[in-house]
KOLZA-348995 format. One record per residue (C-alpha): residue number from 1; residue in three letters; x negated, y negated, z. Coordinates in nm, 2 decimals. Layout:
(gufi NUM, 'ala', (X, Y, Z))
...
END
This chain:
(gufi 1, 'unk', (-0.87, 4.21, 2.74))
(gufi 2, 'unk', (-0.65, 4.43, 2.93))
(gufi 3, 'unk', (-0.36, 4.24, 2.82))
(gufi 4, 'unk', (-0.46, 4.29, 2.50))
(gufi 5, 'unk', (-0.49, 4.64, 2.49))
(gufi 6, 'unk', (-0.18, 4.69, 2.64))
(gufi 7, 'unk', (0.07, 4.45, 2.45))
(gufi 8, 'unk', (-0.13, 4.43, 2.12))
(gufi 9, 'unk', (-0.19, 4.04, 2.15))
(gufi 10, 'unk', (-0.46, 3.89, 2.36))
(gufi 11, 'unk', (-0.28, 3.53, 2.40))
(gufi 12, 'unk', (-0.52, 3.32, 2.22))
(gufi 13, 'unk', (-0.46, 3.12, 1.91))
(gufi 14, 'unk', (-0.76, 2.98, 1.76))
(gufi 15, 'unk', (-0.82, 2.59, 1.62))
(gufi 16, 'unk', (-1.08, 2.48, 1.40))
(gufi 17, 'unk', (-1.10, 2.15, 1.33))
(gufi 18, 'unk', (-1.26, 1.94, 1.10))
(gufi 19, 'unk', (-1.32, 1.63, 1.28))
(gufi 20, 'unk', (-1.34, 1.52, 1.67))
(gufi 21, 'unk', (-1.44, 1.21, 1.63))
(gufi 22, 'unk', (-1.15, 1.00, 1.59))
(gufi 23, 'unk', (-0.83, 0.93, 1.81))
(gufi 24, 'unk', (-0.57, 1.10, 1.60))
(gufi 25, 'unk', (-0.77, 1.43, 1.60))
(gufi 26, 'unk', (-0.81, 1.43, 1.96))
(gufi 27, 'unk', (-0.42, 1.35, 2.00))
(gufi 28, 'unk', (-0.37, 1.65, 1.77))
(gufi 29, 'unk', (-0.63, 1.85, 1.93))
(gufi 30, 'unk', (-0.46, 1.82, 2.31))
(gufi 31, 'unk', (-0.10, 1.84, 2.18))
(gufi 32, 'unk', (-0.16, 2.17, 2.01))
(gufi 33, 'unk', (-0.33, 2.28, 2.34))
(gufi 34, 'unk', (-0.03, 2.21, 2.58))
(gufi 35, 'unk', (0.20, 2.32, 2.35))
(gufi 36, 'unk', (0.04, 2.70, 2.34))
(gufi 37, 'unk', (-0.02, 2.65, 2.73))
(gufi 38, 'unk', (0.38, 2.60, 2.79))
(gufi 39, 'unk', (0.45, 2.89, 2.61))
(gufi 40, 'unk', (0.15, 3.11, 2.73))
(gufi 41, 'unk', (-0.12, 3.12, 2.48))
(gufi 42, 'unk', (-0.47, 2.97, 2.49))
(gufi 43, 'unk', (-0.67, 2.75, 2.23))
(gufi 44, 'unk', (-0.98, 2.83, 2.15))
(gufi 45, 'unk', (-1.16, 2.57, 1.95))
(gufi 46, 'unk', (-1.44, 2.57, 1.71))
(gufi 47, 'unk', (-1.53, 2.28, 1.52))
(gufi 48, 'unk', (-1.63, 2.26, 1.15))
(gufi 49, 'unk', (-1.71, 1.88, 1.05))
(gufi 50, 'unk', (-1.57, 2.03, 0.70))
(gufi 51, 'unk', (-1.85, 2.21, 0.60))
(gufi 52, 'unk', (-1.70, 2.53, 0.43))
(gufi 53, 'unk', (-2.03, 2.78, 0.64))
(gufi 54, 'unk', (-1.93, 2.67, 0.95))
(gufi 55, 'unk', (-1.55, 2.74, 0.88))
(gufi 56, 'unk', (-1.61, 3.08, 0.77))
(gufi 57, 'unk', (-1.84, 3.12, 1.07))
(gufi 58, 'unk', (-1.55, 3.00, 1.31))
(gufi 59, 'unk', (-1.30, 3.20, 1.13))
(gufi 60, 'unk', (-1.47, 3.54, 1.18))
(gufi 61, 'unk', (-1.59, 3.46, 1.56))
(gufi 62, 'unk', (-1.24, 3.34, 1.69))
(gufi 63, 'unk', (-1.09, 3.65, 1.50))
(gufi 64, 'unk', (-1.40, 3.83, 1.66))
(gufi 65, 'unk', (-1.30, 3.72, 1.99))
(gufi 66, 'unk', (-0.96, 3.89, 1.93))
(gufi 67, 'unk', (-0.72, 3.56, 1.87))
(gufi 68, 'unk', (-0.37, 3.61, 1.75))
(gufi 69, 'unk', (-0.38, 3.40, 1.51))
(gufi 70, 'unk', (-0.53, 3.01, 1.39))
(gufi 71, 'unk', (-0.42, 2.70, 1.33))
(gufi 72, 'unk', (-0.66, 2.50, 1.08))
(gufi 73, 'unk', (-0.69, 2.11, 1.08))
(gufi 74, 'unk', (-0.78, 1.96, 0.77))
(gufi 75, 'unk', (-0.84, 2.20, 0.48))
(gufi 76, 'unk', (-1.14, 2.03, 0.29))
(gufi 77, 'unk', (-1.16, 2.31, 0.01))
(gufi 78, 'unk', (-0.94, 2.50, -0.20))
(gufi 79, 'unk', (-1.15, 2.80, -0.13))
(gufi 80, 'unk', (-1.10, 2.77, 0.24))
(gufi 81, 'unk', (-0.73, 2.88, 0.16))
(gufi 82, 'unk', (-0.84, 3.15, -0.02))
(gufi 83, 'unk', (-1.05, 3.29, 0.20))
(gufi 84, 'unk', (-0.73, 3.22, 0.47))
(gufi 85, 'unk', (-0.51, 3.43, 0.25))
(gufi 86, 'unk', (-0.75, 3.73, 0.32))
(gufi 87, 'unk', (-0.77, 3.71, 0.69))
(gufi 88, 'unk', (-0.59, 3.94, 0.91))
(gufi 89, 'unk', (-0.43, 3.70, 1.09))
(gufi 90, 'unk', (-0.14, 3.48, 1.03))
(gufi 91, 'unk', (-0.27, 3.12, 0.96))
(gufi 92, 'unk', (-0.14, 2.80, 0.99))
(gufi 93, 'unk', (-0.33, 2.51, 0.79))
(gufi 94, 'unk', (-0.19, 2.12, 0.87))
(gufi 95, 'unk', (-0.32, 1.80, 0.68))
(gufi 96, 'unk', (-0.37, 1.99, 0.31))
(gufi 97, 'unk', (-0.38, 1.84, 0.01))
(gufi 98, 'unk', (-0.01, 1.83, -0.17))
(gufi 99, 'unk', (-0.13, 1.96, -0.47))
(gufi 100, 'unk', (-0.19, 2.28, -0.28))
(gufi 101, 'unk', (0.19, 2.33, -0.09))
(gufi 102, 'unk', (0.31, 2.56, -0.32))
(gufi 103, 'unk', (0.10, 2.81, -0.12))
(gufi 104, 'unk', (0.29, 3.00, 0.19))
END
């Protein structure tokens, strides 16, 4: 918290993700976490089984918690992109529909 008072960024990214349950998520999951690690950040993980309450709720207590920013797995909803757009943090969103790229 220090840190983050001082530089304006507390280190931590967060990740929610949609599933657990299955190899390729886990690969994903650890990947993303030594990635941050080598270039000091931290994951903080919530997961969301894509319900859209529980990734609002995850959205709002990582920010909460004073991440830099979050990487989303697995948008389920069009909404949840719209409610990303609002956040004040940058977001990152991986495995979204096509129909929904023209979004930045």
């Amino acid at each position: 918290m220090a840190r983050a008072l001082r530089t304006g960024s507390s280190g931590g990214i967060g990740y929610l993700a949609s599933s657990l349950q299955n190899e390729v998520s886990q690969r994903e999951q650890v990947c993303f976490h030594e990635t941050l690690a080598a270039h000091g950040y931290r994951m903080m993980t919530r997961y969301t089984k894509n319900e859209y309450l529980l990734f609002i709720e995850g959205c709002h207590e990582l920010i909460h918690m004073g991440c830099d920013g979050l990487i989303i797995n697995r948008i389920a909803y069009e909404e949840m992109l719209d409610f990303c757009a609002a956040l004040p943090v940058p977001v990152v969103c991986i495995g979204q529909k096509t129909e929904w790229s023209g979004r930045d």
